[in-house]
DRENVEX-380472 format. One record per residue (C-alpha): residue in three letters; x, y, z negated. Coordinates in nm, 3 decimals. Layout:
<nodes>
NODE   type      east     north        up
NODE    ALA         X         Y         Z
...
</nodes>
This chain:
<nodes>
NODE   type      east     north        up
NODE    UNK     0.000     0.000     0.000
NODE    UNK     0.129     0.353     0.071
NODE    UNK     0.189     0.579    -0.205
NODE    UNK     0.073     0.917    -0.233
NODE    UNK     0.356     1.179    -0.164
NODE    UNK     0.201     1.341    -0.399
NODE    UNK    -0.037     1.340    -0.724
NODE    UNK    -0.222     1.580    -0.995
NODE    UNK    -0.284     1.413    -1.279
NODE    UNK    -0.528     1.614    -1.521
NODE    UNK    -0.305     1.981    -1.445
NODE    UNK    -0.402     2.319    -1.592
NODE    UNK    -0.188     2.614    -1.541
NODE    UNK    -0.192     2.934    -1.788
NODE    UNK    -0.056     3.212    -1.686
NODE    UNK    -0.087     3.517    -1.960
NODE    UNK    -0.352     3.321    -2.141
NODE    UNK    -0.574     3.332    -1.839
NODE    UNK    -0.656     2.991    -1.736
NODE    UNK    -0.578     2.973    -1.363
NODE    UNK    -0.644     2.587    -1.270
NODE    UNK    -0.836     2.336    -1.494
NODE    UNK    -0.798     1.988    -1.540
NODE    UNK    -0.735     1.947    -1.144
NODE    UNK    -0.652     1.592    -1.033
NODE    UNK    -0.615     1.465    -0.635
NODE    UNK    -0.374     1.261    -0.429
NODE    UNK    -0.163     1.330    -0.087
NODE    UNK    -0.185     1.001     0.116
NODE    UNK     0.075     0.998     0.387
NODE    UNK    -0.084     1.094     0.735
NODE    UNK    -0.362     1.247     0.656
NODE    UNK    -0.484     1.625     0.644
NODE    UNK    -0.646     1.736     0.309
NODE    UNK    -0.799     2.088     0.298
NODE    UNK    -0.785     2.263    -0.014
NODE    UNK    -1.143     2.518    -0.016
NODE    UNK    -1.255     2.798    -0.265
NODE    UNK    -1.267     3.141    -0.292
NODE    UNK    -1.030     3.375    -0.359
NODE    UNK    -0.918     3.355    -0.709
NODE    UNK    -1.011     3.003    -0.700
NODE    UNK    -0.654     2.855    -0.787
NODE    UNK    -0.591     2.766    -0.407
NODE    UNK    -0.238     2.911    -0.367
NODE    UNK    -0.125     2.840    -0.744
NODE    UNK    -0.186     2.450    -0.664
NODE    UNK     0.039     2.510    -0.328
NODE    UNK     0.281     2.661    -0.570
NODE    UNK     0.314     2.366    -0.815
NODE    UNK     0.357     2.134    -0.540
NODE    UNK     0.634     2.332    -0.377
NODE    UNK     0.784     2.367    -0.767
NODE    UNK     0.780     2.721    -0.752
NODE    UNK     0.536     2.673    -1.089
NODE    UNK     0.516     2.404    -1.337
NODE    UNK     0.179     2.283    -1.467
NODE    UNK     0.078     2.376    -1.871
NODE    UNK    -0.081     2.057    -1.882
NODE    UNK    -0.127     1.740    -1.709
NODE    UNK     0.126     1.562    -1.437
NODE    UNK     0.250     1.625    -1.125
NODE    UNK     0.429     1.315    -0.926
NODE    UNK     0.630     1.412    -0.612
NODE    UNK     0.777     1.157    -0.402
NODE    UNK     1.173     1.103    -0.451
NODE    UNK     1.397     1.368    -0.225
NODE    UNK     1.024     1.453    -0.028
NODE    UNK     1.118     1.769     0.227
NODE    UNK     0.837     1.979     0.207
NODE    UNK     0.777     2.297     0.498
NODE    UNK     0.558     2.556     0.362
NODE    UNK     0.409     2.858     0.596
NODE    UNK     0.259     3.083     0.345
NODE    UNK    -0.028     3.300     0.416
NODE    UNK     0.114     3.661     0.377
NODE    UNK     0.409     3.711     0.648
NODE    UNK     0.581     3.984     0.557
NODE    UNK     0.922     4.008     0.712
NODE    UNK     1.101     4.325     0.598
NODE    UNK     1.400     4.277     0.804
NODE    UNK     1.625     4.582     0.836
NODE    UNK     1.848     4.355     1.091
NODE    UNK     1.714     4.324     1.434
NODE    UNK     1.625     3.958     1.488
NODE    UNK     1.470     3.824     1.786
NODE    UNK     1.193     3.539     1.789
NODE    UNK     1.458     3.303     1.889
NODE    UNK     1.656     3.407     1.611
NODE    UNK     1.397     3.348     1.392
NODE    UNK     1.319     2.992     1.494
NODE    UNK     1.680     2.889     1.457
NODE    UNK     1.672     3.011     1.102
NODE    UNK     1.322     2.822     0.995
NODE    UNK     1.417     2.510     1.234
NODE    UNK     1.836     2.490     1.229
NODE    UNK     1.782     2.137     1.366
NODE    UNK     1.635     2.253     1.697
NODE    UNK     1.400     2.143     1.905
NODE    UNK     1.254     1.784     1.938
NODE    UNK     1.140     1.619     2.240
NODE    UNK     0.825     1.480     2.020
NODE    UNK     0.688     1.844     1.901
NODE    UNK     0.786     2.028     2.250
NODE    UNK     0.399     2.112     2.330
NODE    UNK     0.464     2.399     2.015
NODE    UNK     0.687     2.532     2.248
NODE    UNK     0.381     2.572     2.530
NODE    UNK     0.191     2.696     2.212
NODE    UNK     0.406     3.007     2.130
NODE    UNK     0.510     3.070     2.523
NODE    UNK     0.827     3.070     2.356
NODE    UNK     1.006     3.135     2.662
NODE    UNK     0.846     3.484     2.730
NODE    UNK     0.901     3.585     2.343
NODE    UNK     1.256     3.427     2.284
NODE    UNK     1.420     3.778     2.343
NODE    UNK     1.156     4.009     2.156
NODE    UNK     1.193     4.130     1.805
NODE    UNK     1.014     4.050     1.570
NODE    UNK     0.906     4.338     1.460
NODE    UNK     0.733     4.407     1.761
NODE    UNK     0.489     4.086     1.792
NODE    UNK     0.165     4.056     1.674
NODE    UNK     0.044     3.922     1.358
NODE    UNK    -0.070     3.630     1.571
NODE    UNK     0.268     3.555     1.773
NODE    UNK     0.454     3.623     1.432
NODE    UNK     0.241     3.309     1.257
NODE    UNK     0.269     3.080     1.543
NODE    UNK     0.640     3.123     1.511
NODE    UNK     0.621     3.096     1.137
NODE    UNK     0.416     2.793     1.172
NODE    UNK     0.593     2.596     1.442
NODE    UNK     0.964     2.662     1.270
NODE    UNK     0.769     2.521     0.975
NODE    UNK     0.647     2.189     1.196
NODE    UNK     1.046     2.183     1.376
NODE    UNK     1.185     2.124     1.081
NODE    UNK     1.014     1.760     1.067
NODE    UNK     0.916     1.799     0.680
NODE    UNK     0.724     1.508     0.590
NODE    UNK     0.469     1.720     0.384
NODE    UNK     0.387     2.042     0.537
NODE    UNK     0.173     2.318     0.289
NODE    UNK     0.007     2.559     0.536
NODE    UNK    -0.134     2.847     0.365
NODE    UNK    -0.472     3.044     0.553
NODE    UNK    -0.298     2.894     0.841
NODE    UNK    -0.502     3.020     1.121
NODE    UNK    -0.605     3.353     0.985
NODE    UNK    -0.408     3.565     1.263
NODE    UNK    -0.553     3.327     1.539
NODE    UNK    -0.793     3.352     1.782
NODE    UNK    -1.036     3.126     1.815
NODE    UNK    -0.851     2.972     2.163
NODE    UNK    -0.533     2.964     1.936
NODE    UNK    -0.665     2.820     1.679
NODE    UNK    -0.826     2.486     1.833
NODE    UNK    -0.504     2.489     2.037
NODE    UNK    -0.308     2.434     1.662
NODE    UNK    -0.514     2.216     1.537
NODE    UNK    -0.483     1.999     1.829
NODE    UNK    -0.103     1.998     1.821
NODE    UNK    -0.105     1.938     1.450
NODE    UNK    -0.283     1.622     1.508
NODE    UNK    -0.081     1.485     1.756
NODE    UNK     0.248     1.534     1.547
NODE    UNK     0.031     1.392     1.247
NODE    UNK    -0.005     1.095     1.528
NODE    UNK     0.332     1.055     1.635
NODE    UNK     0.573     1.151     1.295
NODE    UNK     0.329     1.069     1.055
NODE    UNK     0.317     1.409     0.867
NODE    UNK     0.097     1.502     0.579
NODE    UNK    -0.078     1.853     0.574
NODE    UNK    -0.186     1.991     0.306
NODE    UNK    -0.383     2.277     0.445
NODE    UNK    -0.511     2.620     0.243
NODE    UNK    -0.823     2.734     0.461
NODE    UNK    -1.165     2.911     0.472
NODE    UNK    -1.254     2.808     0.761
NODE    UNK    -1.545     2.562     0.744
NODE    UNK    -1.613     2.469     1.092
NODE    UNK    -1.251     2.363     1.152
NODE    UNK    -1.173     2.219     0.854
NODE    UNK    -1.460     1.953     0.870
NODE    UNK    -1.350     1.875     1.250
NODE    UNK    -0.934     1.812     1.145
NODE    UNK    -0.907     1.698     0.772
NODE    UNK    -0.910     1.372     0.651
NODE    UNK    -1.003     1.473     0.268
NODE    UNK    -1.184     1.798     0.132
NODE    UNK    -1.069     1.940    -0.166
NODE    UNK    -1.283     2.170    -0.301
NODE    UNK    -1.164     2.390    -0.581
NODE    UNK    -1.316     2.704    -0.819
NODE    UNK    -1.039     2.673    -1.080
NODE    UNK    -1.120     2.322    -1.154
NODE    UNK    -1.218     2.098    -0.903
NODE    UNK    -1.588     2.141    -0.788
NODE    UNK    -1.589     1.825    -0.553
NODE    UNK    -1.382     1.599    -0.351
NODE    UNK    -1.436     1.397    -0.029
NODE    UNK    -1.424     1.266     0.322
NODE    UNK    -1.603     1.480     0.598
NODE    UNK    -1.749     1.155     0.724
NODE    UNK    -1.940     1.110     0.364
NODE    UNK    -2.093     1.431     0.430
NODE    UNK    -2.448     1.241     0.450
NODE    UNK    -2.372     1.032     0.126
NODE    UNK    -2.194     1.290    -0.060
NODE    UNK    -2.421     1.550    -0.211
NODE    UNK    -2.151     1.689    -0.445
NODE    UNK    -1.979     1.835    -0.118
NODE    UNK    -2.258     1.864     0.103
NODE    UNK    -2.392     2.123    -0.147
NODE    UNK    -2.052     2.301    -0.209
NODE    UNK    -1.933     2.291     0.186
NODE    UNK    -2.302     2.490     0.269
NODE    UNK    -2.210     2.755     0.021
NODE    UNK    -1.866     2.780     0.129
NODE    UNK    -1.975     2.810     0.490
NODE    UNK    -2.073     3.175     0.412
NODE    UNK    -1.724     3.229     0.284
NODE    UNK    -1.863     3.240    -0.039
NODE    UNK    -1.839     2.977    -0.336
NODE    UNK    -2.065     3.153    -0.614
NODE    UNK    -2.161     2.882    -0.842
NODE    UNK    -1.982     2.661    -1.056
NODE    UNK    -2.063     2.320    -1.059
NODE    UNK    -2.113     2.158    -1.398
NODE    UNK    -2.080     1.831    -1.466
NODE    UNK    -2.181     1.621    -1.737
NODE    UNK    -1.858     1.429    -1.940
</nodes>
């Protein structure tokens, strides 16, 4: 049986006495895509943090596989580079290793070859996060954290990523663990649902969606972009 590359076992985090993530417990499986939801607030990027171990957990346990290489592409992109530094420049520092034959159709996905020369302070938001995201993917990590990861995208651009992302999934094997909002796509490209409002509200497959009430109820909500309840449940 394959183990999880990684596991939360019962974890709170405190941070100033403010209780940021309670009693949260999931599992990684390698190869699949599981989508962390919520809204903001929610805990979302403090779980992507504990993974990455960036934060510890107050409480509970967090098992990471042996020597795992993680990427991460975080939501905010803020380069602040006084240097000039071209795309190209910028994808040999994420990806050192270069390019691989198996994850060339990134390439077609940030027409790398008519960006190579620009700066990067001049591209979009969108052509920066495509870079950011397919240095992340070059540098074959085996678990990949991608934070709001198509919130620069249009909607062409997005479908376009997820697409790629599960056909590297197919061929390397990569896990995703993916920070989104978006509903539509998320049910269409994860494998697991995690859905989170500081503890965790509800957890599933998409495919259950019919048998699972729990995150039926929570995914309609969150399909506004807005989780305003808080699911009780009885101990």
């Amino acid at each position: 049986m394959n183990h999880p590359l990684v596991e939360f076992q019962s974890v709170s985090k405190s941070f100033d006495n403010k209780l940021l993530v309670d009693n949260v417990s999931f599992k990684l499986n390698p190869g699949e895509i599981t989508t962390l939801i919520g809204q903001n607030g929610a805990g979302k990027t403090t779980i992507a943090k504990i993974i990455l171990g960036l934060e510890g957990a107050t409480k509970g346990d967090v098992i990471v596989k042996n020597n795992l290489k993680i990427g991460y592409a975080p939501q905010k992109l803020d380069f602040n580079f006084n240097m000039p530094l071209t795309a190209e420049g910028l994808l040999k520092i994420l990806a050192p290793t270069g390019i691989h034959k198996d994850i060339l159709e990134l390439i077609d996905f940030i027409d790398f070859e008519s960006i190579k020369k620009t700066d990067i302070s001049k591209l979009s938001g969108g052509q920066l996060q495509k870079l950011v995201l397919t240095g992340t993917l070059l540098n074959k990590p085996e678990l990949v954290i991608l934070d709001e990861p198509t919130q620069y995208l249009d909607v062409t651009s997005q479908q376009e990523f997820y697409k790629n992302l599960n056909q590297i999934k197919q061929k390397t094997g990569l896990t995703v663990f993916m920070i989104s909002h978006d509903l539509f796509t998320v049910m269409k490209n994860s494998d697991q649902v995690i859905c989170i409002n500081g503890h965790v509200c509800c957890i599933g497959k998409p495919t259950e969606l019919d048998t699972n009430a729990d995150l039926k109820n929570a995914l309609s909500e969150i399909g506004v972009y807005i989780h305003t309840h808080d699911h009780e449940h009885e101990h």
